[in-house]
The first five atom37 places (N, CA, C, CB, O) and aatype in JSON, in Angstrom:
{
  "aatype": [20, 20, 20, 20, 20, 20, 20, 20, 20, 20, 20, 20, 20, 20, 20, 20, 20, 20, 20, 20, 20, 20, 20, 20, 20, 20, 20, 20, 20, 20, 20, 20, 20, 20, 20, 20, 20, 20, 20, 20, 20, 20, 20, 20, 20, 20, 20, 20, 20, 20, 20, 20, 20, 20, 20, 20, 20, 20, 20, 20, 20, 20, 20, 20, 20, 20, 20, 20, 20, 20, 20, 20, 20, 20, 20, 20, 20, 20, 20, 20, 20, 20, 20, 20, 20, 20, 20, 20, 20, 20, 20, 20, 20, 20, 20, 20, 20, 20, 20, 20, 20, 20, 20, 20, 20, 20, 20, 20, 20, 20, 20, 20, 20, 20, 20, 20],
  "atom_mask": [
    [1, 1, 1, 1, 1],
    [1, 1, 1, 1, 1],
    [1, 1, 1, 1, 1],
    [1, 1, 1, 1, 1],
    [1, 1, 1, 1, 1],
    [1, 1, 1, 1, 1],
    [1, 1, 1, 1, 1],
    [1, 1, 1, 1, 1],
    [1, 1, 1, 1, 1],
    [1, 1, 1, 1, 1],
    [1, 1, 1, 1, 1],
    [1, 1, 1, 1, 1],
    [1, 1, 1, 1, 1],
    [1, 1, 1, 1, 1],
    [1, 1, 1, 1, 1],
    [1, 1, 1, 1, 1],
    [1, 1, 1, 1, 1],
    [1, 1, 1, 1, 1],
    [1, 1, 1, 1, 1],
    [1, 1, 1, 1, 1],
    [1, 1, 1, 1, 1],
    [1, 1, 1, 1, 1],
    [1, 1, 1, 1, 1],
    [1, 1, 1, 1, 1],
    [1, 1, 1, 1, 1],
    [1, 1, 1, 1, 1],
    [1, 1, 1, 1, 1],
    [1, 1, 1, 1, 1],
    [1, 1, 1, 1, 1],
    [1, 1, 1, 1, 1],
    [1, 1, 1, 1, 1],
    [1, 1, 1, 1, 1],
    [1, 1, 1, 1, 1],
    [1, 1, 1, 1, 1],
    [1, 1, 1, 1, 1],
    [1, 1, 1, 1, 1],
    [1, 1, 1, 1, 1],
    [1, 1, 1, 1, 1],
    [1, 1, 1, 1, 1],
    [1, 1, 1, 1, 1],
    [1, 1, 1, 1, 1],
    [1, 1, 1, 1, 1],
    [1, 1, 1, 1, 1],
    [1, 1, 1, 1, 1],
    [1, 1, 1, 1, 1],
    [1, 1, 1, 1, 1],
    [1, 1, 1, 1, 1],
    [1, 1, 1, 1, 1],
    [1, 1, 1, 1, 1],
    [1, 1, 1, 1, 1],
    [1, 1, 1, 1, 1],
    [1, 1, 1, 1, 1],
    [1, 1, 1, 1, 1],
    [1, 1, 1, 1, 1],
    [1, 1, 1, 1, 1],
    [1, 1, 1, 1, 1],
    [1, 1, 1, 1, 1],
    [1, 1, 1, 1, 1],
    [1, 1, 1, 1, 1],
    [1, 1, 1, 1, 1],
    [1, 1, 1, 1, 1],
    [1, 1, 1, 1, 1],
    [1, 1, 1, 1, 1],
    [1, 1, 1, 1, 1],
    [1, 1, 1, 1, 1],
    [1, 1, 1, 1, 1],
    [1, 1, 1, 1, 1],
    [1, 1, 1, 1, 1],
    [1, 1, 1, 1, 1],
    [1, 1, 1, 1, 1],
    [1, 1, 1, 1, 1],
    [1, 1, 1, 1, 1],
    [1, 1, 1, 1, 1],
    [1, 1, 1, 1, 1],
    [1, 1, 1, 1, 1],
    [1, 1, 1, 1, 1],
    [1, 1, 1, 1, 1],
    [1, 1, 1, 1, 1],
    [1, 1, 1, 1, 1],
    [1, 1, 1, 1, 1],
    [1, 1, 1, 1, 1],
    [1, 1, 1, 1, 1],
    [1, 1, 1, 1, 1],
    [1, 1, 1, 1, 1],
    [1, 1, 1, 1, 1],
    [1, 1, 1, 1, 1],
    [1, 1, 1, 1, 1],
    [1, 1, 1, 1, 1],
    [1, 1, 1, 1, 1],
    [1, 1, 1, 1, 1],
    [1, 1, 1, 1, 1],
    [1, 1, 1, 1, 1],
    [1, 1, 1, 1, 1],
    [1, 1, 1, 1, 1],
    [1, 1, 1, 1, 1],
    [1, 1, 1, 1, 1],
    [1, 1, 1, 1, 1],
    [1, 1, 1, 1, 1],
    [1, 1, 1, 1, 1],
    [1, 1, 1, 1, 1],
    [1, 1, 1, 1, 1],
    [1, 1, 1, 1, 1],
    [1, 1, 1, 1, 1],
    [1, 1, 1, 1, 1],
    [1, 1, 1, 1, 1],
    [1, 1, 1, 1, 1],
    [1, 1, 1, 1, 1],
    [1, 1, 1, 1, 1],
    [1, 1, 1, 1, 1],
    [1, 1, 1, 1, 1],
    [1, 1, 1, 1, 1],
    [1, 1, 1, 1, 1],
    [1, 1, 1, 1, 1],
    [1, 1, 1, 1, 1],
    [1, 1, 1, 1, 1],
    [1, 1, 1, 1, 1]
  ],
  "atom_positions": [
    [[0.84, -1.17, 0.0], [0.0, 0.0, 0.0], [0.89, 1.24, 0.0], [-0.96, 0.0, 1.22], [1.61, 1.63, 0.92]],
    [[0.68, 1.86, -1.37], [1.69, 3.42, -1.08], [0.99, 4.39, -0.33], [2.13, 4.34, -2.54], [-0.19, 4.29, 0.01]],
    [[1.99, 5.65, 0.01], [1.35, 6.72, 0.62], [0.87, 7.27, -0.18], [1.94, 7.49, 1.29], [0.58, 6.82, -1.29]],
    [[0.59, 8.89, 0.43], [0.09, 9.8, -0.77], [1.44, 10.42, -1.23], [-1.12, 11.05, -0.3], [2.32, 10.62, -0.39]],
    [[1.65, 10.75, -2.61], [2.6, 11.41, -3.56], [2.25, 12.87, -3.84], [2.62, 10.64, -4.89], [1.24, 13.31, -4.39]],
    [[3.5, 13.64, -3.25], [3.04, 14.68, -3.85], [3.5, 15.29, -4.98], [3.0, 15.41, -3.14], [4.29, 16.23, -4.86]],
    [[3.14, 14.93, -6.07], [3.36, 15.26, -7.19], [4.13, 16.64, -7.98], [2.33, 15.09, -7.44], [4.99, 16.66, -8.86]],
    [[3.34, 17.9, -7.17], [3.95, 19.07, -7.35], [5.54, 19.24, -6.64], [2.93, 20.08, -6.81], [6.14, 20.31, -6.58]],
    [[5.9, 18.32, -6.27], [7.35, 18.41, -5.16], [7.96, 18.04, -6.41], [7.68, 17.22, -3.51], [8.94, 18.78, -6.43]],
    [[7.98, 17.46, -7.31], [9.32, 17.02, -8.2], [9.54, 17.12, -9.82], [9.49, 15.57, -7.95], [10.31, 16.47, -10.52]],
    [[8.33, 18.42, -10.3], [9.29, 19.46, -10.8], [9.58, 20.37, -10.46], [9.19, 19.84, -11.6], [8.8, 21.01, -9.75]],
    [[10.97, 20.94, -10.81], [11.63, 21.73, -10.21], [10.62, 23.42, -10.42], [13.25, 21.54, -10.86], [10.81, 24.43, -9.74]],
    [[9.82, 23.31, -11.28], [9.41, 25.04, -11.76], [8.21, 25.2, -10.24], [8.25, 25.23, -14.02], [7.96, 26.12, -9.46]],
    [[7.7, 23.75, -10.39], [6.38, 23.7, -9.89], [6.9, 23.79, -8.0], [5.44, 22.02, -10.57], [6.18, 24.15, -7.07]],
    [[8.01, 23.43, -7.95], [8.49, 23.68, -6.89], [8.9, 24.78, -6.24], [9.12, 23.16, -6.87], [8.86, 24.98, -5.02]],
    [[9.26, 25.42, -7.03], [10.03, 26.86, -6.86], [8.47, 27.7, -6.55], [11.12, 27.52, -8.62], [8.21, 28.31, -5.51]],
    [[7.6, 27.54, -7.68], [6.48, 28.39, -6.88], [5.73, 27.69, -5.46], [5.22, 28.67, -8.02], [5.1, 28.26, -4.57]],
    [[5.93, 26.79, -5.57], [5.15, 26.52, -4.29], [6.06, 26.94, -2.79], [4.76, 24.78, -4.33], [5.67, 27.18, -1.65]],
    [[7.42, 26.89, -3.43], [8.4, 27.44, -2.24], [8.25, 29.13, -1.79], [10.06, 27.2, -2.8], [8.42, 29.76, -0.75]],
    [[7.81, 29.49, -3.3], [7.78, 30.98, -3.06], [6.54, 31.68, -2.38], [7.94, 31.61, -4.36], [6.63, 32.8, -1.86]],
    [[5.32, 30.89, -2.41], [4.06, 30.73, -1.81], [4.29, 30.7, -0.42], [3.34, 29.56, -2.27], [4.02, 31.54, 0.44]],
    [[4.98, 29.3, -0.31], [4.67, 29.1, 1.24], [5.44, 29.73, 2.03], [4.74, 27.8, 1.71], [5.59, 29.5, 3.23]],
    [[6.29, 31.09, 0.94], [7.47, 31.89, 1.84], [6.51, 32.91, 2.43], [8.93, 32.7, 0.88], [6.28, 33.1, 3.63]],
    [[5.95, 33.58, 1.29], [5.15, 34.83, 1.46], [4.05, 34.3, 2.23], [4.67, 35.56, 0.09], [3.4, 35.27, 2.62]],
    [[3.41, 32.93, 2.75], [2.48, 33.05, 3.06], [3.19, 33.17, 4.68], [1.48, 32.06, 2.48], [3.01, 34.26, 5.23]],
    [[3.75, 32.39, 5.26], [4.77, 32.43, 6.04], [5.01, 33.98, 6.69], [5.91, 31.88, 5.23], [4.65, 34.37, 7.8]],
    [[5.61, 34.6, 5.79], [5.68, 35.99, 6.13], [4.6, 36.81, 6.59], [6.1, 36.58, 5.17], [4.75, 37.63, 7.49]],
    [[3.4, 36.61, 5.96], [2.26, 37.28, 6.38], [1.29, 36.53, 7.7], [1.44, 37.44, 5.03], [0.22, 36.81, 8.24]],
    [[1.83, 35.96, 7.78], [1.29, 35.08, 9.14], [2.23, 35.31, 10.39], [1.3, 33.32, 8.82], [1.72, 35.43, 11.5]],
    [[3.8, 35.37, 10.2], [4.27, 36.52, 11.14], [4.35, 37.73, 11.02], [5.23, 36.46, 11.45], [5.12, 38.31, 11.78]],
    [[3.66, 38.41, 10.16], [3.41, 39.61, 10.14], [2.74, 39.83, 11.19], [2.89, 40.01, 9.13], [3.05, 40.6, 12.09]],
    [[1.57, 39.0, 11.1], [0.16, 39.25, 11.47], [0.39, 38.64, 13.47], [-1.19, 38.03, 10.13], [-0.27, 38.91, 14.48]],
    [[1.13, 38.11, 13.33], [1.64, 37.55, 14.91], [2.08, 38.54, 15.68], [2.86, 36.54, 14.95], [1.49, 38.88, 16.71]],
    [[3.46, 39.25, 15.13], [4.18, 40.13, 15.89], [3.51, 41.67, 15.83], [5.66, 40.08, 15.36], [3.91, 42.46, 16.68]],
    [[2.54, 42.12, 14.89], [1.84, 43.27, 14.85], [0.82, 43.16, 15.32], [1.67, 43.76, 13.84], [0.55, 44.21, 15.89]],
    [[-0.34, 42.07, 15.48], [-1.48, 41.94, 16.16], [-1.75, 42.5, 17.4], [-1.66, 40.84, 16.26], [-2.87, 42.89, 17.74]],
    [[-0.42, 42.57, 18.31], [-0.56, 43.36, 19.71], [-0.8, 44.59, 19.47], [0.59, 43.35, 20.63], [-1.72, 45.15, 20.05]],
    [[-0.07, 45.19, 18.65], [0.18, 47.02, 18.31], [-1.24, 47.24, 18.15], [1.21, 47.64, 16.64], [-1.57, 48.4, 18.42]],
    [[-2.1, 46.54, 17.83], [-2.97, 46.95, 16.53], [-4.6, 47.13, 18.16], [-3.12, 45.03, 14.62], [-4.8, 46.17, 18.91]],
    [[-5.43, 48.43, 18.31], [-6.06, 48.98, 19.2], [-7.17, 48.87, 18.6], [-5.69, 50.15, 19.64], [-7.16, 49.36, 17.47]],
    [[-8.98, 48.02, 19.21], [-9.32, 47.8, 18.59], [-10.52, 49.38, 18.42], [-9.46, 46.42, 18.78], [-10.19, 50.14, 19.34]],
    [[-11.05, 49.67, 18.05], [-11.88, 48.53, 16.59], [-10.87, 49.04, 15.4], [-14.12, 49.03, 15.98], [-10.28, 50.12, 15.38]],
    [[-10.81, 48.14, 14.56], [-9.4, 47.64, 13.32], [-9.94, 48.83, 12.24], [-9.48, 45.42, 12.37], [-11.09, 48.54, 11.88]],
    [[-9.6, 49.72, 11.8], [-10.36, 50.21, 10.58], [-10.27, 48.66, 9.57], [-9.44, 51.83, 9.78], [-9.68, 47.86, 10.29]],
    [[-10.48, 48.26, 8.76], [-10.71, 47.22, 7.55], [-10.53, 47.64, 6.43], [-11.9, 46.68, 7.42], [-9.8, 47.05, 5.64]],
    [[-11.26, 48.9, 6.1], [-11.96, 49.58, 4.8], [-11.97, 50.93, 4.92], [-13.41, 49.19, 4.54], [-12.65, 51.52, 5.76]],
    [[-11.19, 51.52, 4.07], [-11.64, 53.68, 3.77], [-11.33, 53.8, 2.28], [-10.21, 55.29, 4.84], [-10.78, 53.14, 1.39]],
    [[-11.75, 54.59, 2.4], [-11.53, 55.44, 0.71], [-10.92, 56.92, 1.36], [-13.51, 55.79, -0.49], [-10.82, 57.36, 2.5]],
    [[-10.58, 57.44, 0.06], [-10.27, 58.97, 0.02], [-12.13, 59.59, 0.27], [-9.33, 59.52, -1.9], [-12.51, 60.16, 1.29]],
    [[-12.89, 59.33, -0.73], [-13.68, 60.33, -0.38], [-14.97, 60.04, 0.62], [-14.08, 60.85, -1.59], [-15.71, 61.0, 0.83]],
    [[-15.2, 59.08, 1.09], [-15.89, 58.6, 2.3], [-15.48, 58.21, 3.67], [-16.39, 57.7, 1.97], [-16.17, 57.94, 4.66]],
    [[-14.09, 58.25, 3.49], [-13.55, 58.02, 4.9], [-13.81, 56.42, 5.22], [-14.38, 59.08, 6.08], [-14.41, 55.66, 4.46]],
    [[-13.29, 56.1, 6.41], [-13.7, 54.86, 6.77], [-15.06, 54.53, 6.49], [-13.48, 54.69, 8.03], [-15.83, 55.49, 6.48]],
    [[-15.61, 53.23, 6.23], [-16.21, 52.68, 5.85], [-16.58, 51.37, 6.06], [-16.0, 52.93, 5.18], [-17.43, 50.82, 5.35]],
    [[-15.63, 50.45, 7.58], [-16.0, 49.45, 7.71], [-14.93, 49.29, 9.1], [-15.98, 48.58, 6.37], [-13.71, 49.47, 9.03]],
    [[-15.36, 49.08, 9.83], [-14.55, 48.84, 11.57], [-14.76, 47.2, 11.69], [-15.62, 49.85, 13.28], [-15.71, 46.54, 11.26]],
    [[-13.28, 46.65, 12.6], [-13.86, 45.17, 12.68], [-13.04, 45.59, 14.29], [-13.23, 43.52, 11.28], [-12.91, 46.61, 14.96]],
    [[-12.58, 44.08, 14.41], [-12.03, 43.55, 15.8], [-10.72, 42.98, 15.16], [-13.09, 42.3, 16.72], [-10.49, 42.94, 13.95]],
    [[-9.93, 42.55, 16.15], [-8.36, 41.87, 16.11], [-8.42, 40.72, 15.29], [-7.73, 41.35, 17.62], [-7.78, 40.54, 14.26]],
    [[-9.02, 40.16, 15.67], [-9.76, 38.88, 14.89], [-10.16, 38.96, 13.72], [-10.88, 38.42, 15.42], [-9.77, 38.01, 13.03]],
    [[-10.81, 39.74, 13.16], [-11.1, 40.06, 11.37], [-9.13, 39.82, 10.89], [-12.01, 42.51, 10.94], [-8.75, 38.98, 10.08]],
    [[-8.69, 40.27, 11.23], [-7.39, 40.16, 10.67], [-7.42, 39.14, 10.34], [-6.33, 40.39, 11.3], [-7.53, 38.69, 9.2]],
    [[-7.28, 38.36, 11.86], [-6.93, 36.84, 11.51], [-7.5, 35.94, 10.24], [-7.37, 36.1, 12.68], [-7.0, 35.1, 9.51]],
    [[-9.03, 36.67, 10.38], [-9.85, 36.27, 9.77], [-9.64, 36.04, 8.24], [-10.7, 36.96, 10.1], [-10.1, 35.23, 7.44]],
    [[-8.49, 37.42, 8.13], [-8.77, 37.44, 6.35], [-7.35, 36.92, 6.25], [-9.15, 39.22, 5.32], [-7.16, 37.08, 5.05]],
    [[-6.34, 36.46, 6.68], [-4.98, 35.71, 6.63], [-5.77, 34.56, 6.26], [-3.91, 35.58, 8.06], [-5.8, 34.23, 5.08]],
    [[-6.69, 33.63, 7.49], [-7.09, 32.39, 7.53], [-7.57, 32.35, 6.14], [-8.06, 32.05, 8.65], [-7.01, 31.58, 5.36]],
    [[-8.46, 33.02, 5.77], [-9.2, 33.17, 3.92], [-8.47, 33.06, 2.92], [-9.81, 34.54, 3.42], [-8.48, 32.26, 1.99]],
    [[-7.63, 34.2, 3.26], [-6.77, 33.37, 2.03], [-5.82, 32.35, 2.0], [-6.07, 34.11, 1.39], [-5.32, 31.89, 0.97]],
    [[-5.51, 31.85, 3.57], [-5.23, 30.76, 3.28], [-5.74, 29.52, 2.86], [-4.84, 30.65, 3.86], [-4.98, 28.56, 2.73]],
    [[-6.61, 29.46, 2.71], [-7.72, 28.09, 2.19], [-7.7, 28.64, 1.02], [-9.47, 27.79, 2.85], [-7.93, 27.8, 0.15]],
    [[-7.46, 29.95, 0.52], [-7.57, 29.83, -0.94], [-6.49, 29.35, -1.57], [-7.85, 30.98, -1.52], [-6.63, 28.88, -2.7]],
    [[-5.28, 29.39, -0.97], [-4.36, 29.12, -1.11], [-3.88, 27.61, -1.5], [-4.03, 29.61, -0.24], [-3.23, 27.1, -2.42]],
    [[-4.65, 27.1, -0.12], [-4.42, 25.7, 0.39], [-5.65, 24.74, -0.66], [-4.78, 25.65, 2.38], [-5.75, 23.51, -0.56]],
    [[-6.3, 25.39, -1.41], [-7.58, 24.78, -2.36], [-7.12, 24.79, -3.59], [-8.99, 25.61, -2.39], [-7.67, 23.85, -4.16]],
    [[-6.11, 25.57, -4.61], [-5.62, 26.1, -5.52], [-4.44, 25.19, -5.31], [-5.56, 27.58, -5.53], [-4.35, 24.29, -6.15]],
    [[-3.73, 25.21, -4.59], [-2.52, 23.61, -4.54], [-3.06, 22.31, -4.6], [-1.65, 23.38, -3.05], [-2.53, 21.33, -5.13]],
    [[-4.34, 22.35, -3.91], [-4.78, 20.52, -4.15], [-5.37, 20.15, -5.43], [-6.02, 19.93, -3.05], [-5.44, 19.02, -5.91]],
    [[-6.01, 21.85, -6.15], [-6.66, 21.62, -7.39], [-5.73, 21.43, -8.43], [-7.55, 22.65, -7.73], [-5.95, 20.66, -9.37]],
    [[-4.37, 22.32, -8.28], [-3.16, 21.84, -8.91], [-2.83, 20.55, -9.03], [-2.21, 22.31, -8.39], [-2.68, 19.91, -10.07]],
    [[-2.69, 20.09, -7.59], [-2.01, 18.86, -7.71], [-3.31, 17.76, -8.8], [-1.62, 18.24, -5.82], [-3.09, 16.85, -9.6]],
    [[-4.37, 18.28, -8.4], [-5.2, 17.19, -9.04], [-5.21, 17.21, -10.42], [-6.56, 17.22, -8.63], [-5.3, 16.09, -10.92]],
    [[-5.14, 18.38, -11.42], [-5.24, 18.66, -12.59], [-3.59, 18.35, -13.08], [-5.89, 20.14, -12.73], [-3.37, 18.22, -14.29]],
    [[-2.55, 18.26, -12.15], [-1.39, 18.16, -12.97], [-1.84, 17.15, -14.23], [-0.07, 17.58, -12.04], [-2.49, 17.46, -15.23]],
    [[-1.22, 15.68, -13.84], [-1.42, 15.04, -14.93], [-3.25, 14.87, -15.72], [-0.72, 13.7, -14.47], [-3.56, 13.85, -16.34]],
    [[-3.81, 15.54, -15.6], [-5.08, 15.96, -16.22], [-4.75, 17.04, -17.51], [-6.06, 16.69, -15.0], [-4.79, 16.87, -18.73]],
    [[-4.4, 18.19, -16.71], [-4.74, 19.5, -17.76], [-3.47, 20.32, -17.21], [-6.54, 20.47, -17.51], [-3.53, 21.19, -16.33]],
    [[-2.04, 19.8, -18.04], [-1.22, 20.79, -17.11], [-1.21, 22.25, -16.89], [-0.09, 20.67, -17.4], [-0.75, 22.91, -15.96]],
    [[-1.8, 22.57, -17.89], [-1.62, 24.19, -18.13], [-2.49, 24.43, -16.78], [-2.37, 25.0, -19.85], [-1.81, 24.09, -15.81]],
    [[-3.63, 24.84, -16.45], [-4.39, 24.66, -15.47], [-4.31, 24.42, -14.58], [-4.91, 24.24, -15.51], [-4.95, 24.95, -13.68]],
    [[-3.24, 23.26, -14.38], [-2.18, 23.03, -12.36], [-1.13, 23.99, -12.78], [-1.06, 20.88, -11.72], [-0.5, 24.1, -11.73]],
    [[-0.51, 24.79, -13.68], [0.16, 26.36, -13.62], [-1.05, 27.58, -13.33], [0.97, 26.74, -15.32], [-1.18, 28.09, -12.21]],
    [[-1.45, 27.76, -13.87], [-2.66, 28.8, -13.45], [-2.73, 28.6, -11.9], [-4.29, 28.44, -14.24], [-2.25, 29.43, -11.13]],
    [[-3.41, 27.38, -11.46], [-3.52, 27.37, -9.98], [-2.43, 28.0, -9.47], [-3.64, 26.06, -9.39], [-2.42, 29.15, -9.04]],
    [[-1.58, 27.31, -9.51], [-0.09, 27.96, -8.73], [0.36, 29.28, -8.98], [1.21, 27.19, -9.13], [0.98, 29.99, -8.2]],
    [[-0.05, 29.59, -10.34], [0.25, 30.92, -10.5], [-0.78, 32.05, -9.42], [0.04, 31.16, -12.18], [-0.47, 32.89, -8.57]],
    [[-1.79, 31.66, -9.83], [-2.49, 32.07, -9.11], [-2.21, 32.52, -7.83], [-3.16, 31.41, -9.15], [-2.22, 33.7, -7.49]],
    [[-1.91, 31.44, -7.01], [-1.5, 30.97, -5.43], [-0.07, 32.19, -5.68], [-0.97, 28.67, -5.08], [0.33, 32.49, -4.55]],
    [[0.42, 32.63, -6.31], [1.72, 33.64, -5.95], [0.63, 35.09, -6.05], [3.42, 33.59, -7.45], [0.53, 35.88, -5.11]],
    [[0.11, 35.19, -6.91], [-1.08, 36.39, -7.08], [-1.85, 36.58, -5.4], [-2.54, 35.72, -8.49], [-1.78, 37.64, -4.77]],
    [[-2.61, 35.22, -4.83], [-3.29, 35.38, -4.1], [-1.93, 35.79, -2.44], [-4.39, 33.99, -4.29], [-2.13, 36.56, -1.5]],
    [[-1.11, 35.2, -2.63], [-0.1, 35.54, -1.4], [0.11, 37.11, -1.27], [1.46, 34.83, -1.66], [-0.26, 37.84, -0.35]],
    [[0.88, 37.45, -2.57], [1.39, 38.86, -2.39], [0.0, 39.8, -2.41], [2.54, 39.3, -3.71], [0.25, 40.96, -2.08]],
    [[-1.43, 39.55, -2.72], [-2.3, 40.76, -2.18], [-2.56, 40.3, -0.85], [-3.74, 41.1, -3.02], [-2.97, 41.2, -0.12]],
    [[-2.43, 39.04, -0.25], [-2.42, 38.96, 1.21], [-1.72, 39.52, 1.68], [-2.29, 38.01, 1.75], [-2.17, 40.14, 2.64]],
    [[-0.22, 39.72, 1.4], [0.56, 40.38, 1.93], [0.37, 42.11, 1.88], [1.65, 39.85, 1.4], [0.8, 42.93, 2.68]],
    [[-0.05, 42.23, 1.23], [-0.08, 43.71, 1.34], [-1.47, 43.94, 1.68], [0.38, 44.51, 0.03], [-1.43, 45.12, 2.03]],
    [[-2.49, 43.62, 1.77], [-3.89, 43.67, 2.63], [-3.47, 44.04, 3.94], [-4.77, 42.2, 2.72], [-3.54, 45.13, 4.5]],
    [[-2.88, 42.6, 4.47], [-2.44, 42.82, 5.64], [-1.48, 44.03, 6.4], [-1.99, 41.85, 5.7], [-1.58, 44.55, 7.51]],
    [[-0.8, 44.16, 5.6], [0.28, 45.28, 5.55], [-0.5, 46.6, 5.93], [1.03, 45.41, 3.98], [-0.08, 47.2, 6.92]],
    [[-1.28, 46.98, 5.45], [-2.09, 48.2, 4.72], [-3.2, 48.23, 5.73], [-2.67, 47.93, 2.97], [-3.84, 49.27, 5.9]],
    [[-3.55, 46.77, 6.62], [-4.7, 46.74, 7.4], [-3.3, 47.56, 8.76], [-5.7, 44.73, 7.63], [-3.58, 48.54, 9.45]],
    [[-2.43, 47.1, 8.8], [-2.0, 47.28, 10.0], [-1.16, 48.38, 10.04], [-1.45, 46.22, 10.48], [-0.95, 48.87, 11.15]],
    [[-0.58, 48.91, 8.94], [0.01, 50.97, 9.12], [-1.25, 51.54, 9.32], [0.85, 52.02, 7.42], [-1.18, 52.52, 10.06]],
    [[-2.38, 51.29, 8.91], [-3.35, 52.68, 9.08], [-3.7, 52.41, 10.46], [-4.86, 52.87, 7.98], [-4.17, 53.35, 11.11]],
    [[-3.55, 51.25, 11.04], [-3.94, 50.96, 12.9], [-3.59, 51.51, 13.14], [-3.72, 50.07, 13.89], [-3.56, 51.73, 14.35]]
  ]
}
């Protein structure tokens, strides 16, 4: 009886993004660790220039939207892995994707926590 294989581990391209994913995601999850104290609640979330704030949360919404995109994250690698030998182009999109969805996490987060 074999284990499970993870397929995306052994090409090297498909590797490199998933390394670069799970760097940035990494990063924004200690972002969100070591700034979470600073941060006084209620969180602004949401402003514009010409309406001003527009949406107040709690400490926890943070978490909230790290955790989100991490399942988007973590859903877009398994759909990869499943479509590799299916539809390769399509397990690239996912992954590509998954570098798209990290770096606006990263700067969401970023952007949630200078205006705190």
């Amino acid at each position: 009886m074999s284990g499970i294989s993870f397929h995306l581990w052994k090409e090297r391209t498909l590797r490199v993004v998933f390394s670069l994913v799970a760097v940035i995601l990494l990063g924004s999850f200690l972002f969100v660790v070591f700034s979470s104290d600073s941060i006084s609640a209620p969180v602004i979330l949401k402003f514009d220039g010409t309406r001003g704030i527009t949406m107040f949360g709690e400490r926890a919404n943070v978490w909230g939207i790290w955790v989100f995109g991490f399942c988007i994250i973590a859903l877009n690698t398994v759909l990869s892995e499943f479509f590799l030998f299916r539809e390769r182009v399509l397990s690239y999109i996912f992954l590509g994707t998954n570098v798209l969805v990290g770096v606006l996490l990263f700067i969401v987060i970023g952007v949630i926590v200078a205006v705190n």
